[in-house]
N, C-alpha and C positions, 0 to 999 in steps of 0.2 A: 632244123627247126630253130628259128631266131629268135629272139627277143622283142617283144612289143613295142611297136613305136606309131602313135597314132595320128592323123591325117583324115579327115573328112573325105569318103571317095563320091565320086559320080554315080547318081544312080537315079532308076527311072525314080517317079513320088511314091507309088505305091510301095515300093523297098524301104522308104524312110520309115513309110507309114508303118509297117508291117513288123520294122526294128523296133520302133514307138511302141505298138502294143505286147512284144515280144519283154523289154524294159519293165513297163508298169507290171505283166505277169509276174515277174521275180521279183520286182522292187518292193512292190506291194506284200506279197509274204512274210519275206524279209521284215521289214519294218512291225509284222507283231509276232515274229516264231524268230526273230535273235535276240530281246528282251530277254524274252521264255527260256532261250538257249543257256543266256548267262546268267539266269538264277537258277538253272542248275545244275550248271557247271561251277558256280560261288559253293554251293551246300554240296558240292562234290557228287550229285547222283546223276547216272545214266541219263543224254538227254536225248531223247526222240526227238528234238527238233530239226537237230541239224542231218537227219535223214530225211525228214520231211519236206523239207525245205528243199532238199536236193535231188528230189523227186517230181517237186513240183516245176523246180527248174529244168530236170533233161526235158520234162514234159511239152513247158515252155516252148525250149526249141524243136519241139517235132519227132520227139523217142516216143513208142510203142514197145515199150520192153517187154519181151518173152522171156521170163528165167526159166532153165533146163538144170537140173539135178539139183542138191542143195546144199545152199551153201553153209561151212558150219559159220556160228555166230560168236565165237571165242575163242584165244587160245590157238589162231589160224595164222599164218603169214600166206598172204593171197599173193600168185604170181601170175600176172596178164600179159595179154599183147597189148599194142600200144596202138594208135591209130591217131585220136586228136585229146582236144582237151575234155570231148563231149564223154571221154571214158568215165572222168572223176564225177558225174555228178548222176550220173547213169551205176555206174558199179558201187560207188558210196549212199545211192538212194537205195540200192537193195541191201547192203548190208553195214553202215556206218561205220564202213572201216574209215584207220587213218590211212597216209600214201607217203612212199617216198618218194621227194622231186628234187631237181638240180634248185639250188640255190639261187638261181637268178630271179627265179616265180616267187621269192621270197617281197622283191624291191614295185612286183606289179600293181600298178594301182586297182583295188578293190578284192583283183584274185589274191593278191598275197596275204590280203586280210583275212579274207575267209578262209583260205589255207592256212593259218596260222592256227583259226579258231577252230577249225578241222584237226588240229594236232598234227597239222603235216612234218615229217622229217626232212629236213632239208639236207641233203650232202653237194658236194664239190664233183663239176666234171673233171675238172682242170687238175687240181690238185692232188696229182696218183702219188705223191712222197706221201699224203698223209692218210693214205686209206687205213690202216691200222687204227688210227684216231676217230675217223669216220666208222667201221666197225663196231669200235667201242660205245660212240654216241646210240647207233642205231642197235644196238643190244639194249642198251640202257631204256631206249625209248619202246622196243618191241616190249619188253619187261613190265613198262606203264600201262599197254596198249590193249586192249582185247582181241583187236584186227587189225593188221599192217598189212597193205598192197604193195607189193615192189612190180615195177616194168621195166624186167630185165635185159630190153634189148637197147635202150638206154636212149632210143629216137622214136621217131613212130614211123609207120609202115601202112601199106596200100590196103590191111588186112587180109591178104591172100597169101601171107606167105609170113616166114618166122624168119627177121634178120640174126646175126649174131648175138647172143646173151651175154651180156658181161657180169661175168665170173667173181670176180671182186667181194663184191657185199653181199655171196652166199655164204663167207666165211663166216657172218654173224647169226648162220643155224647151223655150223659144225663145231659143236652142238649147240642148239640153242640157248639160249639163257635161261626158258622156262621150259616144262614139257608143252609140246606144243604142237602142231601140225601143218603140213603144206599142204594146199589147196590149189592146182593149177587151172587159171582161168582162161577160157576164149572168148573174144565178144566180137562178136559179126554184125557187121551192118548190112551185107549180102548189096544188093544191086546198088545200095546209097553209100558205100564206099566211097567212091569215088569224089562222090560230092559231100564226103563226114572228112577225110584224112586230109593231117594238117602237112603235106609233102614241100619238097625243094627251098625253094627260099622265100617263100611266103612270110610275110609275118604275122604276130600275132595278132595282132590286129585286123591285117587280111581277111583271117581265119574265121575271127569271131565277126566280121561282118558278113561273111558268107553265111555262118549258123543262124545269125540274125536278120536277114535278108532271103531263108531260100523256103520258098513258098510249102506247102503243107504238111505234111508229118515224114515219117521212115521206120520200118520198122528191125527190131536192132534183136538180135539174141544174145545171151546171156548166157555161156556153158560151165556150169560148175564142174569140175570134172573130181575123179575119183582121187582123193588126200593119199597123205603118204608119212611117215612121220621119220624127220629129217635125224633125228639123236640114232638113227641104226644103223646110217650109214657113214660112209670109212671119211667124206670129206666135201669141204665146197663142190669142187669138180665133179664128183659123183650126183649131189645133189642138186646142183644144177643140170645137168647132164639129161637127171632124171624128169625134172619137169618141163624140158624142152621135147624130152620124147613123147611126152602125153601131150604136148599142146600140138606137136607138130602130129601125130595121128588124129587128135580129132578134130582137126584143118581137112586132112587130106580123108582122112576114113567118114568121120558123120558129116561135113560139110562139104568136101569132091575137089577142095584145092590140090593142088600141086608142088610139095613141100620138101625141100630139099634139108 
């Protein structure tokens, strides 16, 4: 998965069009639920808008969300699969968590704003000298947060299958900094896979003219899966270990993939 780099592409009219009203749905919200957001976030109280808002957007581009189990609303660090960008505004419309992301989504025009205002964590792919540091930031910031998503396999994936989990930044719930709980997530997008995952050397751009260009809805589930609380067990290893086993059985057991 690359970095953004935009270029106008070829496409029939009714794609423009369709990008066009795909635009005003979001932009239009926006414009009177981020006011709302930032007073109050100023007077410091919980704001429903920026769930809102990110509901109306998966909506936008064509989610029909099913949520399955449930999910808790505090006091959680949420761990998913990864698939495209259509994750954050889909899994943050149901439950207004914040996310950790590579630091490049930081410099993106428009996403990096709203991620900022999302309370995203930013860490480093590159920079494995200073995970210790990175750690400490993301302790610091779970500590702030009511809800933290991590996507521990650090790219995204076809949805049918669980790449490697990097291990790294589970250090920062052995032991947590507050008591708190894991909650490991699956989210299927079943036959629209293919046409949702942002794969190979696409860019982001690519990607999101594809979301914004592909004609009528999709319908997408949402598995909350049964928590676990990370302060019992012996270490990162462990606790990651542990939530790759729940996500890879209910891949392969409730949904019929084939999960190594």
């Amino acid at each position: 998965m690359t970095s953004i780099s935009i270029s106008i592409p070829k496409a029939e009219p009714q794609a423009y069009l369709l990008c066009a009203v795909r635009v005003l749905w979001i932009a239009l919200p926006l414009l009177v639920l981020l006011p709302l957001h930032l007073v109050w976030h100023t007077l410091k109280i919980p704001s429903p808008w920026a769930m809102l808002f990110l509901r109306i957007a998966a909506r936008a581009l064509g989610a029909r969300v099913t949520v399955y189990g449930k999910p808790l609303r505090k006091d959680v660090f949420f761990v998913a699969n990864h698939l495209s960008w259509h994750d954050i505004p889909i899994l943050a419309g149901i439950t207004g968590t914040a996310f950790v992301a590579q630091d490049g989504v930081r410099d993106w025009p428009i996403i990096g704003w709203l991620a900022r205002l999302n309370r995203t964590i930013f860490v480093s792919r590159t920079d494995k000298q200073n995970v210790a540091e990175q750690v400490a930031e993301l302790r610091e910031a779970i500590a702030e947060n009511w809800s933290v998503t991590l996507f521990p396999e650090g790219t995204t994936s076809d949805g049918r299958q669980l790449l490697p989990f990097k291990q790294s930044l589970f250090a920062t719930l052995a032991p947590p900094p507050k008591p708190m709980m894991i909650q490991p997530v699956i989210i299927d997008f079943g036959s629209a896979a293919a046409d949702i995952a942002w794969l190979g050397e696409e860019t982001g751009w690519e990607s999101a003219w594809r979301a914004f260009t592909r004609p009528g809805s999709y319908e997408v589930g949402v598995h909350f899966l049964e928590t676990f609380n990370p302060g019992e067990l012996a270490d990162r290893k462990v606790v990651c270990a542990l939530a790759r086993s729940r996500m890879a059985a209910a891949l392969s057991g409730t949904l019929g993939y084939t999960v190594s």
